[in-house]
N, C-alpha and C positions, 0 to 999 in steps of 0.2 A: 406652566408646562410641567405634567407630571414625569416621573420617572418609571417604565413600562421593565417591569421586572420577570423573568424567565427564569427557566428551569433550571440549577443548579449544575454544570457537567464537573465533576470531581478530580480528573482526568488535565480539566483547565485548570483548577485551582493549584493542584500540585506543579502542572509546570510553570507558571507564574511564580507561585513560592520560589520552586526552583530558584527560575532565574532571577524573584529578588534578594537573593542571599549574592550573587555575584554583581548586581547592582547596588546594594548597600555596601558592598567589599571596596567595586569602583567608588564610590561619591565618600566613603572616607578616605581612600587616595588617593583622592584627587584634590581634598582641601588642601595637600603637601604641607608645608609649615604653620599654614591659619589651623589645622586641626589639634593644634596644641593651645590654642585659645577658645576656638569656636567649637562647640558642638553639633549634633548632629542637629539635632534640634533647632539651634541657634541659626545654622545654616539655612535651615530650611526656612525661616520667619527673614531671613536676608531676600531668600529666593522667591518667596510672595509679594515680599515689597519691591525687589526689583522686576518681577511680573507684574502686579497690580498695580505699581504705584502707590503711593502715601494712602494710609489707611486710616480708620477710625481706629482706635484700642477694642471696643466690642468686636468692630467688623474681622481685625485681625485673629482674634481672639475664634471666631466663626471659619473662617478660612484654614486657621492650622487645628481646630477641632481641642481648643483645650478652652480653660475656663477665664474670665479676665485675671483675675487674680493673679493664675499662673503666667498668660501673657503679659502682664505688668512688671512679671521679676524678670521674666526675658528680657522684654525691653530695657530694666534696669542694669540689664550687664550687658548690654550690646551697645546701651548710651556712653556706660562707662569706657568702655575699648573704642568709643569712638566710630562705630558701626553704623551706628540710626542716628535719628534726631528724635525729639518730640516738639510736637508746635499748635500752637493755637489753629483752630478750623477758620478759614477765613470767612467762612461763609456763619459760620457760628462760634461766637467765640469763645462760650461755653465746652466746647467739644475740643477734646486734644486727639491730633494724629499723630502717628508715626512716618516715616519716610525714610531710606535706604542714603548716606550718607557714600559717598566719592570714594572713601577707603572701603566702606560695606561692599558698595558697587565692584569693587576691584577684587574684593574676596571672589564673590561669584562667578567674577567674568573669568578670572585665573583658575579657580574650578574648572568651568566648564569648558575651558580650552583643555585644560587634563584629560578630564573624564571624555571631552569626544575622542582625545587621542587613544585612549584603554578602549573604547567601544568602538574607533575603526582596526585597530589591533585584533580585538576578536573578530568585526565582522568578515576582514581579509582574507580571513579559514574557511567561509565561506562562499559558494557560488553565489553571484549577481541574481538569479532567480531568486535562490535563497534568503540572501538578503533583503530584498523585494519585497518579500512575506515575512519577515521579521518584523521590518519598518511598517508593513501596512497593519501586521496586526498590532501593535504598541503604540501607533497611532490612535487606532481607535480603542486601547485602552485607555489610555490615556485623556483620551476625549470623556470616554466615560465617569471617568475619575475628577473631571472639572481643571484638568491640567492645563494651560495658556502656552502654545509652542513659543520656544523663543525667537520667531523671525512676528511674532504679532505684542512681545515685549514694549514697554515704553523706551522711547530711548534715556540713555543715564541725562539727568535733571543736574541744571547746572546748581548747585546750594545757592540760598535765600537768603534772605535778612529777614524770615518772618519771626514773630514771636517766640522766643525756645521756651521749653520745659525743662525743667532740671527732672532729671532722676527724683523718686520718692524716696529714695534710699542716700542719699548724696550727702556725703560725708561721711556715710558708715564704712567699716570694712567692706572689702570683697568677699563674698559669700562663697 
């Protein structure tokens, strides 16, 4: 199923930019004290895995649009804070995944209790109609975008005794 692409309105581009200068504002605070450990970045490979579920390293690596390489040092410092796990693929046991760890999970969820409370605070200034058309169209931005609403979320996974992985880097300094 292809992606059916349209004429370009200049007009939407800027007021998106806009608004994601005040949504990047909200989602750094709303990490509150985790954003003195976690990046923005870091966040957001929390917020796939606790969307998507335990991932391959490639797949995640496909999903946040960077290289494995780079997803690998991620993962390396989100293992170390205790964040993620890595663990053998069950189905393959050549294959290492990653998965969103009980403390990672608690990053997020304390996020986005934040961040909805900043985004019913602004929406409040506005009329119900208003609102309405806020939500419908960022909806279907977002849809666009391949974003997972969080009421279609997995629920938080109780931890496993499968196989761990150490960190590649385990033992060295923290980078």
């Amino acid at each position: 199923m292809g992606v059916t692409e349209h004429q370009l309105d200049e007009t939407a581009v800027d007021a998106v930019l806009t608004a994601s200068r005040t949504l990047i504002a909200m989602a750094t605070q709303s990490l509150g004290a985790a954003a003195e450990d976690t990046t923005i970045a870091q966040y957001r490979e929390l917020v796939v895995l606790a969307s998507r579920g335990p991932q391959r390293m490639v797949d995640l690596a496909t999903a946040l649009n960077v290289t494995p390489s780079t997803v690998g040092r991620m993962c390396d410092r989100l293992v170390r804070k205790g964040l993620i796990r890595r663990h053998r693929d069950r189905a393959d046991r050549r294959a290492v995944q990653v998965s969103i760890t009980a403390a990672g999970r608690l990053v997020v969820d304390q996020a986005t209790r934040r961040r909805r409370a900043l985004i019913g605070g602004i929406l409040t200034r506005l009329p119900a109609e208003q609102q309405r058309a806020v939500a419908g169209a960022l909806q279907v931005f977002a849809t666009a975008a391949g974003e997972i609403p969080d009421s279609q979320w997995p629920a938080a996974l109780q931890e496993d005794t499968t196989t761990r992985v150490e960190p590649a880097h385990a033992g060295k300094g923290r980078r």
